[in-house]
N, C-alpha and C positions, 0 to 999 in steps of 0.2 A: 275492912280489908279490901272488898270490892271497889269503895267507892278510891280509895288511893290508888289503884291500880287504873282506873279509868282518870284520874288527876294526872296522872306520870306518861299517862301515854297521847293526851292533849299536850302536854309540856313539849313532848318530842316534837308532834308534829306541827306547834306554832315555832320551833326553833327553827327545822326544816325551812317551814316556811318563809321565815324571815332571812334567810340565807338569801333566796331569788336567784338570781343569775352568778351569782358569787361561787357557787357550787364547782367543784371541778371534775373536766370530765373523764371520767373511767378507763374510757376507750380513744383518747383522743391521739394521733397520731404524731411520733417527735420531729421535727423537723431533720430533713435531710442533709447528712454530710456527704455523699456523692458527689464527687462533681463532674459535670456532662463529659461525655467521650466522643472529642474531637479527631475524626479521621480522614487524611486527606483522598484524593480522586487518585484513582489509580494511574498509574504513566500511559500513554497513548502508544498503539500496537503497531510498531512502523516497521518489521521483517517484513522483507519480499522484494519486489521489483520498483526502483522507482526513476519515475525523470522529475527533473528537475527544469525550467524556462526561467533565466535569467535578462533582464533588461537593464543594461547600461544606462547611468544619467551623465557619464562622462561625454563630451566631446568627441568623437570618433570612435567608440566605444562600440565594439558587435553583441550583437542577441547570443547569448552562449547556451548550450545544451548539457546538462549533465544528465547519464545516461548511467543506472549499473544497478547492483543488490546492494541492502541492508540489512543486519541482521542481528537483533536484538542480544544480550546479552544478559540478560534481565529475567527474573521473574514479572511476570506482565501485573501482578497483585501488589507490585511495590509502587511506591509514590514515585521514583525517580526510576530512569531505565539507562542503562549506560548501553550502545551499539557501536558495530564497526559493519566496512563493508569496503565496496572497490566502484567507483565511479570512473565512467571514463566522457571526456570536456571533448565538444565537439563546438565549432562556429569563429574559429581565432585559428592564427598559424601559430600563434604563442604555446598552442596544448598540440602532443600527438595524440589525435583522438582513439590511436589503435591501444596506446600504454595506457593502462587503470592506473586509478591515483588512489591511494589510501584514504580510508573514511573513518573519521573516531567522532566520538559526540554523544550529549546526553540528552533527554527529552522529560520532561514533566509536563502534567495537566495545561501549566497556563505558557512553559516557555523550551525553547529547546534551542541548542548550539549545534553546527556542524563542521568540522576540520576536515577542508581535504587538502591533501598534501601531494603533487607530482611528484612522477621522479626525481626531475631538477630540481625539486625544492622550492617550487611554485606553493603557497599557500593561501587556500580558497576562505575562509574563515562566513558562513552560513548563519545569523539570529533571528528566530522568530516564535512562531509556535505552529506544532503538530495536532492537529483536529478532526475527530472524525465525521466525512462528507453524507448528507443525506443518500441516500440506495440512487443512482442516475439508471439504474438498468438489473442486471441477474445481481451484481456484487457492489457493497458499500467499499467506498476507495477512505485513507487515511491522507488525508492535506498539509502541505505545508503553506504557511504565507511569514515572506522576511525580506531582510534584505541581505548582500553579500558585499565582500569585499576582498582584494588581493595583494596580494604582498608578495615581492620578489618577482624576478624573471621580467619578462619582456611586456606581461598585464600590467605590472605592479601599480599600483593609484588607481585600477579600474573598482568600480562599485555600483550598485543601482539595486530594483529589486527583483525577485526571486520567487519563483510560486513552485510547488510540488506537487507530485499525486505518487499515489503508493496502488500500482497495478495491479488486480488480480482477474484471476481466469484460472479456474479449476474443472473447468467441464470435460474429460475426454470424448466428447461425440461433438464431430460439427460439421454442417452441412452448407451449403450453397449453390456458385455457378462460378464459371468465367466464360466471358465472351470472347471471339478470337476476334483477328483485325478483319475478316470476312462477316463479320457480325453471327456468328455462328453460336447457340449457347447450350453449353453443357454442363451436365450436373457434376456436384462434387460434395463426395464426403470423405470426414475423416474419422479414424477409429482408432481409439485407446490412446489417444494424442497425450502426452504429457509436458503440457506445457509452461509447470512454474514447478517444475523440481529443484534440486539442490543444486545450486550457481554455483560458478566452477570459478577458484581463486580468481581472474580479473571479472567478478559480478554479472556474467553472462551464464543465463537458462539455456540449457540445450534443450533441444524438441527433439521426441521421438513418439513412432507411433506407425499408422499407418496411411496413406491416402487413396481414392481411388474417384476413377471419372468414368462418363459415360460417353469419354471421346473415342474412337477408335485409332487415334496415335498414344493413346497411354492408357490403359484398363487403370493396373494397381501398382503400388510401390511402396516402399518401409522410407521413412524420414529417419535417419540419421545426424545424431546430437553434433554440431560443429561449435566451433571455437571462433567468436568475431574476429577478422570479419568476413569466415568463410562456413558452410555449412548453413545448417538450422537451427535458430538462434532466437531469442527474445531478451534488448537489449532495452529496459525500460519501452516507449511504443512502438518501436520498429521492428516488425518481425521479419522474418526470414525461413520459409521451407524449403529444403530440397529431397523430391523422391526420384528414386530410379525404378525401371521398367527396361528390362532388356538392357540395348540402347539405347533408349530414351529417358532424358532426364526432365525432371517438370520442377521450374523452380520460382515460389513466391516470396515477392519481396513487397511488404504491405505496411499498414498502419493499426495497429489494435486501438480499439475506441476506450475510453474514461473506465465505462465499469466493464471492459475485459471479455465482453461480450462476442465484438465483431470484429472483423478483420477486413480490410479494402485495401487494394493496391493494382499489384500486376505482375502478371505470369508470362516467362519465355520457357518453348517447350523446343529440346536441342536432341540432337545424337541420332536425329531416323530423318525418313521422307516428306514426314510432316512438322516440321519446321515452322513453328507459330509464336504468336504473341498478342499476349489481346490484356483484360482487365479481368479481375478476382474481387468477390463477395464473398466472403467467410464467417458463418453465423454459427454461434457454441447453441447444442442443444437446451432450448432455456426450459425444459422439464427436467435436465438433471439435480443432482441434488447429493 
């Protein structure tokens, strides 16, 4: 009985053996029916301030400006963003640059449209695409590159191309100087500046806040929000403050740079004895945060 028992258990394992690689394996894993999960790029974040520099390739064709807010309408997590806003067209007698033109348009990853529409019925028609610009300074800017073209009114056939920036500047503190026409130079800061709040139906930011100098024709003053093209204003890059003191009123009318940083232009100082005018540097605290 032993010796069959050791017969039967050789049999098994010359059977085994002979299987070789034939054998299947136990643990081996089924092939997959998943199939990969393709998700597109989220749409590009383009609420806020923006100008627009436009170049004619028409024949007699002027450099046109468009100037105003955008303002998303969109979950910014979707592939596609649908916005409107209020642009207002500076550089041609064709646009009133004081009247906002309506702004409709959509924007994805690789491509984006823009309608503007004037009063009269001028329509601007914007194609390219929205992309976000490396950091130039405190803040990354959101880019447009395309071309345009027009239809209707006193433009209509004009076309060429178009470049954008999407401004920001979120710092309430900012310091500097202005020089007078006596070369005379004093400090200047400002305090609790709010300079890209909620844009008032034709796409103009009011500014409010405070300023103050270390001239002795204006100590301090409150900046009061105006309405282009009067008050204190930020209209894509052209800014505008006005404070009062007494008397005296201190008003800058300057250029904001790329990343929203800095402010240059010039200051006329009206209403007192000291009656001036000179040049403005205006630098946002770059430790805020």
């Amino acid at each position: 009985m032993k010796g069959l028992s050791i017969v039967f258990l050789f049999s098994v394992v010359a059977l085994l053996s002979g299987c070789g690689d034939k054998l299947p394996k136990l643990n081996s894993t089924p092939p997959s029916t998943t199939q990969p999960v393709t998700t597109e790029p989220p749409s590009p974040r383009i609420s806020g301030d923006w100008e627009f520099s436009a170049t004619s390739n028409v024949a007699g064709g002027s450099p046109l400006r468009f100037a105003g807010s955008i303002d998303s309408q969109t979950d910014p997590s979707k592939s596609s963003s649908d916005f409107k806003g209020a642009l207002h067209i500076d550089g041609s007698k064709c646009f009133d640059r004081v009247a906002a033109a309506d702004v409709t348009g959509t924007a994805t990853a690789d491509k984006g449209s823009v309608i503007i529409t004037t009063k009269d019925g001028q329509v601007v028609t914007l194609t390219g695409v929205f992309a976000a610009q490396s950091p130039t300074g405190l803040y990354t800017n959101m880019m447009f590159n395309g071309t345009y073209n027009i239809s209707g009114g006193c433009a209509s056939g004009d076309q060429g191309k178009i470049t954008g920036i999407n401004l920001v500047s979120s710092s309430p503190f900012w310091f500097g100087r202005f020089t007078s026409s006596a070369q005379n130079t004093f400090d200047l800061s400002g305090d609790g500046l709010d300079m890209m709040g909620s844009p008032s139906s034709g796409g103009v930011h009011g500014v409010t806040g405070t300023i103050a100098t270390e001239s002795p024709c204006f100590s301090q003053g409150k900046i009061a929000a105006g309405a282009f093209p009067s008050g204190s204003f930020i209209l894509g890059r052209s800014v505008t403050l006005e404070a009062e003191a007494g008397d005296s009123v201190l008003k800058i009318e300057g250029t904001l740079s790329d990343d929203g940083g800095v402010i240059r232009g010039n200051y006329t100082l009206s209403g007192s004895s000291c009656n001036d005018s000179g040049t403005i540097f205006f630098q946002a605290d770059p430790w805020y945060y």
